[in-house]
Wavefront OBJ file of the C-alpha trace (Angstrom):
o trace
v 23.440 -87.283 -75.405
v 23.142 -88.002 -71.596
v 25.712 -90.393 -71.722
v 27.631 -87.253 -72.795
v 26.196 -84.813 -70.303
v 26.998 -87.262 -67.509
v 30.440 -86.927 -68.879
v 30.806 -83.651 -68.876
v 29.095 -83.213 -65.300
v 31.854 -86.310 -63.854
v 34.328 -84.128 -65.475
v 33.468 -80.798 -63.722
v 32.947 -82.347 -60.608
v 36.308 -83.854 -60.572
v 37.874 -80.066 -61.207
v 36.493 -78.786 -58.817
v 37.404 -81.472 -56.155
v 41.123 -81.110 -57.533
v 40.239 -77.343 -56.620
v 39.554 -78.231 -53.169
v 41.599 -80.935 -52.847
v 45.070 -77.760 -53.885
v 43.216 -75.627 -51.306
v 43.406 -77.914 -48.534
v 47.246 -77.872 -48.856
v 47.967 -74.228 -49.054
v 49.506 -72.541 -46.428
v 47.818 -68.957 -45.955
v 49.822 -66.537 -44.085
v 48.583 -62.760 -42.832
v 50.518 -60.017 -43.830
v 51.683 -57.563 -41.989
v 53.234 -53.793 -42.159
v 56.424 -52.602 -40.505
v 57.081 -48.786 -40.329
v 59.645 -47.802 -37.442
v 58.101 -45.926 -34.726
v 59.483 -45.417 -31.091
v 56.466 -44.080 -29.253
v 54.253 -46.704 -30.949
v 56.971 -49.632 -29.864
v 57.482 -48.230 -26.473
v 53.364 -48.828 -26.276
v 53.121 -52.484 -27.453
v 56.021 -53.286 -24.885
v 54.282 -51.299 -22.078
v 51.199 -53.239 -22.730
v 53.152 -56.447 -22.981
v 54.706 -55.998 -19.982
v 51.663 -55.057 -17.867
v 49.593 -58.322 -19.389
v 52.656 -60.334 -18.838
v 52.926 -59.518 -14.899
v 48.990 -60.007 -14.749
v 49.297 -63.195 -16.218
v 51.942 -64.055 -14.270
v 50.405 -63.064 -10.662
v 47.132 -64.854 -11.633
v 48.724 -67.884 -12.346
v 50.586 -67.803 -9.257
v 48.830 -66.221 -6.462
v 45.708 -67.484 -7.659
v 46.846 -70.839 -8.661
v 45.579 -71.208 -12.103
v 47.515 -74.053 -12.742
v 45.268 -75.884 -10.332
v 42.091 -78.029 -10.667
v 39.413 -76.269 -8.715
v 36.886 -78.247 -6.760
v 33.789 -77.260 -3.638
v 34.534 -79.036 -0.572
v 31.212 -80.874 0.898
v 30.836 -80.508 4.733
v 28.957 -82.121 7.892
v 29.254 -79.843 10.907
v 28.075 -81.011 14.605
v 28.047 -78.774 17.456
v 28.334 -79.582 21.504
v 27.169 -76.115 23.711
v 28.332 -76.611 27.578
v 27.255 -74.283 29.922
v 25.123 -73.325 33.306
v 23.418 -70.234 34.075
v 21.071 -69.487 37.348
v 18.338 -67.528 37.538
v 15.360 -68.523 39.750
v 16.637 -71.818 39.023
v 19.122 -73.959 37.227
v 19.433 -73.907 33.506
v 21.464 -76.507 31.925
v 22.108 -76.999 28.356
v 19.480 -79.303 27.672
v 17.408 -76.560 28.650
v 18.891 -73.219 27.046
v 19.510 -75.298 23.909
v 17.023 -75.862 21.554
v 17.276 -77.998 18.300
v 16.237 -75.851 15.278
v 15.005 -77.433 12.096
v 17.229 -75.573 10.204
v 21.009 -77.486 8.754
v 23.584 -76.704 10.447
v 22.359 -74.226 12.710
v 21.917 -74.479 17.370
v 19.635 -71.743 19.147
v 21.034 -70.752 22.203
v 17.946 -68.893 24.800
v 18.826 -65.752 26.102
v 15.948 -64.490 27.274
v 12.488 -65.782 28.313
v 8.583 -64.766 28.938
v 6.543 -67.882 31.548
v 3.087 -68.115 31.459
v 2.548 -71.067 33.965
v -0.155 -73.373 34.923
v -1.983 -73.021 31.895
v -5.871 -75.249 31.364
v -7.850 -75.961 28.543
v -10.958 -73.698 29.415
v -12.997 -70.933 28.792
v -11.554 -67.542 29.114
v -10.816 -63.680 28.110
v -8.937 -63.218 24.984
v -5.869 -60.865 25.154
v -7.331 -57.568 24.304
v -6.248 -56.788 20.697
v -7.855 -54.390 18.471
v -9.929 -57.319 16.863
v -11.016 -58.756 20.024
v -12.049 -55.535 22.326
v -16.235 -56.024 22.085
v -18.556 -54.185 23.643
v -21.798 -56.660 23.498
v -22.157 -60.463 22.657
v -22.988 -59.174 18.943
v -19.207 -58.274 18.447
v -18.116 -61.857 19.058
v -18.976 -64.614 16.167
v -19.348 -68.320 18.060
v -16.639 -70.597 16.285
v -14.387 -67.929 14.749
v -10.771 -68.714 15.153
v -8.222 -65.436 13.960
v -4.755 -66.019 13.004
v -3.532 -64.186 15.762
v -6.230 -64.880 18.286
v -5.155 -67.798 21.080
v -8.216 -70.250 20.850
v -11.795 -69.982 19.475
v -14.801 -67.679 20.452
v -17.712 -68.586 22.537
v -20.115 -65.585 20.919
v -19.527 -63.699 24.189
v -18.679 -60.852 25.569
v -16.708 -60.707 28.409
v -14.363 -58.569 31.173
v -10.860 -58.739 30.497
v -10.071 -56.206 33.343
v -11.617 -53.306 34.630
v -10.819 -51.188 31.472
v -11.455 -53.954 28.832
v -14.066 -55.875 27.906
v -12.871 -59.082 24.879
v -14.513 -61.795 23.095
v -14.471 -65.200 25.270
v -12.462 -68.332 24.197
v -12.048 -71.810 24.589
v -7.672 -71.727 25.076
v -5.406 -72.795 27.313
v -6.074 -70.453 30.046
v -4.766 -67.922 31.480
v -3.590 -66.665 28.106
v -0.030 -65.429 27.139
v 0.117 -61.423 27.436
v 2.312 -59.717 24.895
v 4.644 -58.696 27.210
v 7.677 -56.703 26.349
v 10.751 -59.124 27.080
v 12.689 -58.557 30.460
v 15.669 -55.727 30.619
v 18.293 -57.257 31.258
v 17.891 -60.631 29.340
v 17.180 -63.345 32.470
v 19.799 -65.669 30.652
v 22.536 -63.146 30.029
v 24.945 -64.953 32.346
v 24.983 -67.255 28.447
v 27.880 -65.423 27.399
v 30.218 -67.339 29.225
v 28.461 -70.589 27.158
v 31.011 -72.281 24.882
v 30.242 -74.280 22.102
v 32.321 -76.745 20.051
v 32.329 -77.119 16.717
v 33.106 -80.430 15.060
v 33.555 -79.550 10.751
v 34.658 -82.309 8.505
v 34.698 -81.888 4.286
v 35.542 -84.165 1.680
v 36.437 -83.040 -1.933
v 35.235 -86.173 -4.165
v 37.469 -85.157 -6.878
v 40.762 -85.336 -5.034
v 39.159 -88.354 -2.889
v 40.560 -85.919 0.381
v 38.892 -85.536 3.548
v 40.061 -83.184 6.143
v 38.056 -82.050 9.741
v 38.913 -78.820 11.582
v 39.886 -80.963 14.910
v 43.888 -81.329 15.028
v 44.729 -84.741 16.538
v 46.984 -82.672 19.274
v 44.054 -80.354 19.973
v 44.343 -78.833 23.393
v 40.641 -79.136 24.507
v 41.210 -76.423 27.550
v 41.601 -73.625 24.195
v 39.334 -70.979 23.262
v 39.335 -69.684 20.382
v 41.254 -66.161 19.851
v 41.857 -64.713 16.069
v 45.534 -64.341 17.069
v 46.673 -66.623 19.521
v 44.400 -69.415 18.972
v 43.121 -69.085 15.446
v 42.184 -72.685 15.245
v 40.830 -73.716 18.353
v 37.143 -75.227 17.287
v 35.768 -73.860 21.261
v 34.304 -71.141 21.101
v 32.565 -68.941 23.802
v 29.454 -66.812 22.938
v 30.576 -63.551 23.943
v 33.612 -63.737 21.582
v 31.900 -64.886 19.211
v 29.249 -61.283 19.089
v 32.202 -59.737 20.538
v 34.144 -60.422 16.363
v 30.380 -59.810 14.700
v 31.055 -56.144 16.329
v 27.618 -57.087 18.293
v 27.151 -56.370 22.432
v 25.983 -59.752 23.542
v 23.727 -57.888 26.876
v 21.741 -56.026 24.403
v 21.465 -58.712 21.971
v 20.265 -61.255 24.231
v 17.117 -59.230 25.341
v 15.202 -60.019 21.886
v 18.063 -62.183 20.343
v 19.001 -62.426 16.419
v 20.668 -64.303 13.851
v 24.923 -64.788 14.112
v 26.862 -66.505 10.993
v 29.489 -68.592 12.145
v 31.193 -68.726 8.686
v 34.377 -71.354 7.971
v 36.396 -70.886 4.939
v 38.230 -73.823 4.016
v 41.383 -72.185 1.194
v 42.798 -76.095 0.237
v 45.961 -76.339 -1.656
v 46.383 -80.130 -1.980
v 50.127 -80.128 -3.348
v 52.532 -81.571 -2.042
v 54.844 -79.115 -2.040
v 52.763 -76.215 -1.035
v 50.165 -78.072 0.999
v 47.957 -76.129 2.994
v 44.402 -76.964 4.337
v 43.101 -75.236 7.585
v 40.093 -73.319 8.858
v 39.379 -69.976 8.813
v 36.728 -68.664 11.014
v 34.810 -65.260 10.965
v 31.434 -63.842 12.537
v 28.614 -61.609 10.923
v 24.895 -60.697 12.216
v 22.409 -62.041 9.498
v 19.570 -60.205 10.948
v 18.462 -56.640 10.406
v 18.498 -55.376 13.774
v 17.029 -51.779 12.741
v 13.782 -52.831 11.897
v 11.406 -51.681 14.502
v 8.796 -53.560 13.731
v 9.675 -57.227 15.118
v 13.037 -57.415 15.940
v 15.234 -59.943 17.080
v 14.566 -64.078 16.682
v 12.461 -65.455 19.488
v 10.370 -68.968 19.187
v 7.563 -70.342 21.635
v 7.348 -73.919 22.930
v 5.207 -75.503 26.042
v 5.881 -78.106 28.497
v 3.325 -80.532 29.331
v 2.178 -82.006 33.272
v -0.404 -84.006 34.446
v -2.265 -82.910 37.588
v -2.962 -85.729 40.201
v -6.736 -85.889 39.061
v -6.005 -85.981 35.328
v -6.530 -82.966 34.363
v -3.938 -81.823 31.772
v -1.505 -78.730 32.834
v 1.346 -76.914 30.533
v 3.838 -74.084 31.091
v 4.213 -71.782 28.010
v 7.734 -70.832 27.202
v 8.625 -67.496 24.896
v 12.252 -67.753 24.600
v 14.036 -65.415 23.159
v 17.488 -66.353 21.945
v 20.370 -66.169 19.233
v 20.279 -68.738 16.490
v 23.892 -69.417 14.894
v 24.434 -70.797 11.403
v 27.193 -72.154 10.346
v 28.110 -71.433 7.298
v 30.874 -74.149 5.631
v 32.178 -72.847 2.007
v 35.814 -72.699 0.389
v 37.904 -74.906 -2.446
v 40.141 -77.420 -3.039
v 42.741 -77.437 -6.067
v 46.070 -79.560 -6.938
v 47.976 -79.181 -9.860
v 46.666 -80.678 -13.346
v 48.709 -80.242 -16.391
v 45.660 -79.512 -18.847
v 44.536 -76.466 -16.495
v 48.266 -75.144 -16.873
v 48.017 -75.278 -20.798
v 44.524 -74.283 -21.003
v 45.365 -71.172 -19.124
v 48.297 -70.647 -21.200
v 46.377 -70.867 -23.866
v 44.096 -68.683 -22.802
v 45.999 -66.013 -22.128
v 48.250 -65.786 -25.513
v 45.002 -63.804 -27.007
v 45.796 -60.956 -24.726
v 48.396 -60.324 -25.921
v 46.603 -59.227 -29.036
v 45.297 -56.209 -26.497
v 48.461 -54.217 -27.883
v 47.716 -54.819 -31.411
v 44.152 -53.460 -31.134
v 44.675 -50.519 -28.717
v 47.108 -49.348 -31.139
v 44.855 -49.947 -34.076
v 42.172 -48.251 -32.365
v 44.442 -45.587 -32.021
v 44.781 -45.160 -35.725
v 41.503 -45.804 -36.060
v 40.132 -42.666 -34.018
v 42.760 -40.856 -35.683
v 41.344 -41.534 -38.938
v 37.762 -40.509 -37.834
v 39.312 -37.454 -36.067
v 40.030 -34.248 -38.389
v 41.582 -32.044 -35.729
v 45.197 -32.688 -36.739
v 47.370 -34.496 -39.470
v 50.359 -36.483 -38.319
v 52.696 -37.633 -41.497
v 53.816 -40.531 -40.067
v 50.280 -41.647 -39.117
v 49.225 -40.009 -42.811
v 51.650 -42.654 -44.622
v 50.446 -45.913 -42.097
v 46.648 -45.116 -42.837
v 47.183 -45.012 -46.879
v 49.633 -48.352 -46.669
v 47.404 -50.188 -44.438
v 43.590 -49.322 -45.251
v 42.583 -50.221 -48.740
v 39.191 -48.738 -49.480
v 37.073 -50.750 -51.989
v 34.727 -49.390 -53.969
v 33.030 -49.920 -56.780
v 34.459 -48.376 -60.261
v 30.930 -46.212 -60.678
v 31.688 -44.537 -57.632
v 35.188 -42.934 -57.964
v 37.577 -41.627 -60.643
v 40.999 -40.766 -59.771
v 43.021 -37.787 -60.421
v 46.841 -37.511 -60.623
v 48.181 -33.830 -60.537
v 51.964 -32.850 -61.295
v 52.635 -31.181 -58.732
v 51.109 -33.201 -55.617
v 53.078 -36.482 -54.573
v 49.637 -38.776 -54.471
v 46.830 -39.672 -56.233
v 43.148 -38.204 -55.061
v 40.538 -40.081 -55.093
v 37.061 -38.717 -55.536
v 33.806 -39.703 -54.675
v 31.032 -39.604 -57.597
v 28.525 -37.786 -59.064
v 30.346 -34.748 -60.094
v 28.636 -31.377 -58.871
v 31.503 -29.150 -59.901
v 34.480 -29.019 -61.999
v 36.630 -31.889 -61.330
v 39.848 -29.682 -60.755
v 37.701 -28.155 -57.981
v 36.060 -31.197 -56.471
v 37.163 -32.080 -52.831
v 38.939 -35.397 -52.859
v 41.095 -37.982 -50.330
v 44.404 -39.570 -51.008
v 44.319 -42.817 -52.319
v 47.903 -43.742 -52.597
v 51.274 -41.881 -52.696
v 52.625 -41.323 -56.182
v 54.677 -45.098 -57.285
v 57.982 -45.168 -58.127
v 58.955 -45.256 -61.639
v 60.370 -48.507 -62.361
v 62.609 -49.595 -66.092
v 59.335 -50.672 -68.475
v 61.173 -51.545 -71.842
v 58.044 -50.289 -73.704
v 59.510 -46.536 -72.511
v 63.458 -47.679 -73.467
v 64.435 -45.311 -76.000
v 68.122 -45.794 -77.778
v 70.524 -42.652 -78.368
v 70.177 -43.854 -81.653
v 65.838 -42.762 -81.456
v 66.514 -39.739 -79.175
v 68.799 -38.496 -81.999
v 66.333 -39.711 -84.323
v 63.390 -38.085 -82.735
v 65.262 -34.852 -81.524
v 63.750 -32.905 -84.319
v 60.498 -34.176 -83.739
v 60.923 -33.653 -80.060
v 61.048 -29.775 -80.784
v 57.972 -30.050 -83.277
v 56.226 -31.954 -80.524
v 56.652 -28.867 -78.461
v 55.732 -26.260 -80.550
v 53.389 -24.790 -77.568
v 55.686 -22.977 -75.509
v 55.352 -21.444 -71.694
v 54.824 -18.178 -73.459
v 52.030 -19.268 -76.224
v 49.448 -20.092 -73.666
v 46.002 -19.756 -74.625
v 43.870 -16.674 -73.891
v 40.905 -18.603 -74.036
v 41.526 -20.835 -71.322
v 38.782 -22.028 -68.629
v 38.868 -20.129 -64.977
v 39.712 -23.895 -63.561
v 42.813 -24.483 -66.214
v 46.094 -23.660 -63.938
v 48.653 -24.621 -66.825
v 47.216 -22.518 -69.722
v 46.908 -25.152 -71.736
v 43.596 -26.853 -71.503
v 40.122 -26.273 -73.652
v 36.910 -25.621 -72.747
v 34.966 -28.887 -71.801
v 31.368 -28.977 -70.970
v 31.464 -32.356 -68.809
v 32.440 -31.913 -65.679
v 34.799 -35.059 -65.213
v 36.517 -33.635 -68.670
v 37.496 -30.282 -66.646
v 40.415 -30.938 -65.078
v 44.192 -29.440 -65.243
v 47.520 -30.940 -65.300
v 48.229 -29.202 -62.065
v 46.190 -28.082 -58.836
v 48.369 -24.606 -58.840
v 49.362 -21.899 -61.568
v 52.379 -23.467 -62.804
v 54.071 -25.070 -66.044
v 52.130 -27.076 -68.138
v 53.652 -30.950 -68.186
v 53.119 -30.936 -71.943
v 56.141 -28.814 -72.011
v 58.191 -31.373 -70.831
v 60.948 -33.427 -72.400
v 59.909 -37.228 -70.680
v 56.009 -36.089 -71.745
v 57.295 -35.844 -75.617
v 59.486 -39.026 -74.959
v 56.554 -41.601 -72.950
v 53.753 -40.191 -74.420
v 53.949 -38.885 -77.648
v 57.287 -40.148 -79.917
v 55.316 -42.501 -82.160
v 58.825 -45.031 -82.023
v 58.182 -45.023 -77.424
v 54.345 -45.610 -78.982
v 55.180 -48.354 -81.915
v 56.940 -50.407 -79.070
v 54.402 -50.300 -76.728
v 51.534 -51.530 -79.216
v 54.569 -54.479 -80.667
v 54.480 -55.261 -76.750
v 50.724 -56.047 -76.523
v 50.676 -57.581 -79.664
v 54.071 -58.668 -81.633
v 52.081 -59.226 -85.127
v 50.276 -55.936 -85.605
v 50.228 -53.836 -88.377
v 51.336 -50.434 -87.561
v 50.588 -48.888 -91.138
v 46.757 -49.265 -91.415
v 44.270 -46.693 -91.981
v 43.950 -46.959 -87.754
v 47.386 -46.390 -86.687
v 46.374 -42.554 -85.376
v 43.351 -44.249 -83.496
v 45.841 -46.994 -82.104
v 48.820 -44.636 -81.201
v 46.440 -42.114 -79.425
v 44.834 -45.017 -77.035
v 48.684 -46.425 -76.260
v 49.108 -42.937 -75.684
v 46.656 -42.205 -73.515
v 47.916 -45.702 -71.701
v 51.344 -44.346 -71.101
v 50.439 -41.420 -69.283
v 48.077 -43.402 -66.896
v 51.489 -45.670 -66.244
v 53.576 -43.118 -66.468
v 51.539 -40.865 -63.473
v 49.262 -43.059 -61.998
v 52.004 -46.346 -62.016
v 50.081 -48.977 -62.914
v 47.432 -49.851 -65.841
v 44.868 -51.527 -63.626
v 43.823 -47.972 -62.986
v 42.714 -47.158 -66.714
v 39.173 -47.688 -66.037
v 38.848 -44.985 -63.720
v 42.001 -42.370 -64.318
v 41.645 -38.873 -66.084
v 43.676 -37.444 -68.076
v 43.722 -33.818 -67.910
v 42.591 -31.795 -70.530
v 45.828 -30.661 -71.584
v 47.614 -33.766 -72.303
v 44.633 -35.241 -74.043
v 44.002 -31.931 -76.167
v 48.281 -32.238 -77.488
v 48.124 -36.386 -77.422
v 44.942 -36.093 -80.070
v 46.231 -32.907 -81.686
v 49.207 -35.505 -82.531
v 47.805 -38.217 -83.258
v 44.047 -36.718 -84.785
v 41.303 -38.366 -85.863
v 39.855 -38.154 -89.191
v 36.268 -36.583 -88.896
v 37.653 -35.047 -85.723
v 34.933 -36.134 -83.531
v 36.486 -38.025 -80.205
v 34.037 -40.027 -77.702
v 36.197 -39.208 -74.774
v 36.275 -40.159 -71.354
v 32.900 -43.023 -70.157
v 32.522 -42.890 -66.531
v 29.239 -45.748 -67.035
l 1 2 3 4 5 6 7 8 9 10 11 12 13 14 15 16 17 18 19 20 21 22 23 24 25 26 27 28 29 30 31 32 33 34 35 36 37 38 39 40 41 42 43 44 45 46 47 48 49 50 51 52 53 54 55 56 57 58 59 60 61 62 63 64 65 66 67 68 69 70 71 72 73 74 75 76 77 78 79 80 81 82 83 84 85 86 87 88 89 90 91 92 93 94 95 96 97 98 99 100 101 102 103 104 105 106 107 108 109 110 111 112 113 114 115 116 117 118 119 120 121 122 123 124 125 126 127 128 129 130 131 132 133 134 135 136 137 138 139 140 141 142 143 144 145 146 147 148 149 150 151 152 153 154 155 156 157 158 159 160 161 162 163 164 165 166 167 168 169 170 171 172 173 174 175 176 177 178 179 180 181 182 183 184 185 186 187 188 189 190 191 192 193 194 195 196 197 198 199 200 201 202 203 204 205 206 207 208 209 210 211 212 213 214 215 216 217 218 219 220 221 222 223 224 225 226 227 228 229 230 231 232 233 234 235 236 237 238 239 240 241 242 243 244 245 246 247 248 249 250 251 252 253 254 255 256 257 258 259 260 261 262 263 264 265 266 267 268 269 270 271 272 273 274 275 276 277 278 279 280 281 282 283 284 285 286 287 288 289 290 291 292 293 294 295 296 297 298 299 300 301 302 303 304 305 306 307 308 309 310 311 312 313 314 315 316 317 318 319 320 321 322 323 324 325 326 327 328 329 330 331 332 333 334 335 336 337 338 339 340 341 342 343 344 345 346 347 348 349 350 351 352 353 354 355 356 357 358 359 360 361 362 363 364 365 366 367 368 369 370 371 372 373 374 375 376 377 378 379 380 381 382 383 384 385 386 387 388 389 390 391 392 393 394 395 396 397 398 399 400 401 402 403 404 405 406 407 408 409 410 411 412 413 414 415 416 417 418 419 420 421 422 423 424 425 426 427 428 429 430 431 432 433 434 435 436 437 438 439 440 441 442 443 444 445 446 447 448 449 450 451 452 453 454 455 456 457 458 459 460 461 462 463 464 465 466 467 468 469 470 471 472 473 474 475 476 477 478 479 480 481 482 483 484 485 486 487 488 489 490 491 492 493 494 495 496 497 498 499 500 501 502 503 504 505 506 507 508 509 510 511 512 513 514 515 516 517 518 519 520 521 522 523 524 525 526 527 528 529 530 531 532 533 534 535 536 537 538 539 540 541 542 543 544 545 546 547 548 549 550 551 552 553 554 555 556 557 558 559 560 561 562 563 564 565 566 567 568 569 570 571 572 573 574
């Protein structure tokens, strides 16, 4: 017994590899609809066209064929320049080395407070250290913002002010407002040269901004001199849109920013400098503006004693700021970007579908064309509980509604589900001339309801005059949706639905060995019956489940063909 279960399981795992192993070499192909439509053409080339010169200008003007890489940079700077005042200022005196990268501070503007002592003296008077006794000063407290640390007393200041006493170097710094005009202003005239080199690792190419025929008498000018590395300070404010005289009272922040646009092939090479200015700093804050720094310089009096001069300089600090890219041409970038761009040229595709699809949603107007698209290319699935579908004789489509029922089916609001198919040769409906003949008298006897013998008893939602009362509401439902002729009446109804010889072939075709001459030959002619008239007017038998027959045609198919105790099941919608 296992050995026969491990048999059988070998077995069914070697199907279903076979399975996978067919699937693997099937080709699976979408499908897709063609309908001819001018305005919807004229769209998907419009859209084509604009992607295609988008594509096109990125890939050349922005070089997406190229490998992109950030350069790396060293920059060095040399400022020359002398300015008098009281006395000479050179630049190893205006210039002082921030700790910043890449970045010189150039004094504009200064505040001396000379021949300064460690001793004891008055504290600037700030709101913290105006006193008015000893008690107000604490021996040994040191403030952030105070210049030394208290004695514990009180002491004048001037005439007007009395502050706490401290051990500093005396006589402290006052916070003086900085001199109008700046005492270095004559700076503007300073020049400074800049020395950039970058490297791109990637391409193994390094570049500097220095040409070797550099004329070193140039200054740079944005248009006749655009890459002269000398550059003087007042041009320099002068392209930040900045007036160097009022800057250099308090000073501030400049950007001196190169952008280095590479093209490294060799048959579009281009790799230069471009330089441009900015202000970094917010100049309209009130509340400390401009960049200023404080440094001392150190002496030694002839008996020892230790002596400084405190600087406040007030300057501009520039920052150069290196950024830009390198690319050359690599043949994967070119393909990837291809590659890339082929999906949008599904954009057309899905604005159009989105088209239809709002159209669909929309109820303000019907469009035919649209109409016919929307039923051929949305297939709505549902399941068979949910819908039965109802084929009227004088509307060119099937409707499809929604279940439950809470009227009459002829009056229930439905949507088309598919336009009416067309009748194709089916040689279970061949009849010979020699049957028609045969069956002409029986044609007539099939007919023996004429326009004119309509019932008086018919339902308010019967529009033939032909149909009985039904209680169930899927069972009330006409032939047609207006007041017209009944299809019973007709000579293809008698001919593909009721001649028992159209009926005898079309049970041979199922089933070539049954016996049309049992006690159930009524009960088998009225189902094949009720089959040809689903695939005569809905086109196909798959529908059979779910189809209705209207009350006429089924009333005359089982007055024709009755049953014996004359009770029928009819239609099950479970």
């Amino acid at each position: 017994l296992n050995f026969q279960s491990l048999k059988n399981s070998q077995e069914t795992l070697t199907m279903v590899a076979w399975g996978w192993m067919k699937d693997v070499f099937n080709y699976e192909s979408p499908k897709l609809i063609r309908f001819p439509s001018v305005g919807l053409v004229c769209v998907k080339w419009f859209i084509y066209g604009v992607i295609a010169v988008y594509i096109c200008y990125t890939l050349i003007v922005h070089k997406r064929y190229q490998e992109k890489e950030e350069l790396t940079s060293s920059v060095r700077v040399t400022l020359k320049g002398v300015a008098r005042v009281d006395r000479i200022w050179d630049a190893a005196e205006y210039t002082i080395p921030t700790q910043t990268r890449d970045s010189f501070f150039v004094m504009t503007n200064i505040i001396r407070t000379e021949n300064q002592i460690q001793k004891t003296c008055p504290e600037y008077p700030t709101a913290k250290a105006i006193c008015s006794s000893d008690k107000s000063c604490a021996k040994g407290i040191v403030d952030v913002h105070s210049n030394g640390v208290q004695t514990g007393k009180c002491v004048h200041y001037n005439i007007t002010h009395k502050t706490c006493e401290i051990k500093a170097w005396c006589p402290v710094q006052g916070e003086e407002r900085p001199p109008v005009p700046a005492v270095l202003r004559s700076s503007e005239d300073f020049t400074v040269f800049i020395k950039n080199n970058i490297h791109f690792p990637t391409f193994n190419y390094t570049v500097q901004n220095i040409s070797p025929k550099l004329n070193t008498s140039c200054k740079f000018n944005k248009v006749t001199a655009p890459l002269c590395p000398i550059f003087r300070l007042g041009d320099i404010l002068q392209e930040a849109k900045e007036n160097f005289s009022e800057m250099a009272v308090k000073g501030g922040i400049i950007a001196i920013e190169i952008k280095w646009d590479c093209d490294l092939d060799s048959w579009s090479y281009y790799c230069s400098p471009e330089y441009s200015f900015r202000r970094l700093d917010d100049k309209t804050r009130t509340q400390y503006p401009g960049f200023s720094i404080r440094f001392a310089r150190h002496y030694k009096l002839p008996d020892g004693t230790e002596q400084r001069t405190l600087f406040k300089a007030y300057g501009i600090r520039f920052d150069v700021l290196v950024f830009g890219m390198g690319g050359q041409f690599k043949l994967i970038e070119l393909f990837t970007f291809i590659g890339s761009t082929i999906a949008y040229f599904g954009l057309a595709v899905t604005i159009i579908e989105m088209c239809f699809h709002l159209y669909n949603c929309s109820s303000c107007c019907k469009i035919q064309v649209c109409e016919n698209v929307i039923r051929k290319k949305y297939e709505t699935v549902l399941m068979p509980e949910q819908v039965i579908l109802v084929s009227y004789v004088d509307k060119p489509h099937i409707t499809l509604i929604k279940m439950p029922l809470r009227t009459s089916l002829q009056n229930a609001e439905g949507s088309i589900f598919e336009d009416h198919p067309v009748k194709s040769y089916d040689p279970r409906t061949c009849c010979s001339h020699k049957s028609n003949e045969k069956h002409g008298a029986a044609q007539s006897e099939l007919r023996p309801l004429t326009q004119s013998s309509s019932s008086t008893n018919c339902p308010k939602w019967c529009c033939c005059g032909r149909c009985q009362v039904a209680q169930k509401h899927h069972e009330q439902l006409c032939c047609r949706k207006k007041e017209g002729q009944c299809i019973t009446t007709t000579y293809w109804f008698a001919q593909l639905v009721l001649s028992r010889d159209t009926l005898n072939k079309a049970l041979l075709y199922e089933d070539p060995f049954l016996d049309l001459t049992g006690h159930s030959s009524n009960s088998q002619l009225r189902r094949i019956a009720y089959k040809q008239y689903i695939h005569w007017r809905f086109g196909s038998f798959e529908l059979e489940d779910r189809a209705i027959i209207p009350s006429c045609c089924r009333r005359l198919i089982r007055s024709t063909y009755p049953k014996e105790n004359g009770n029928y099941t009819g239609f099950n919608l479970e």
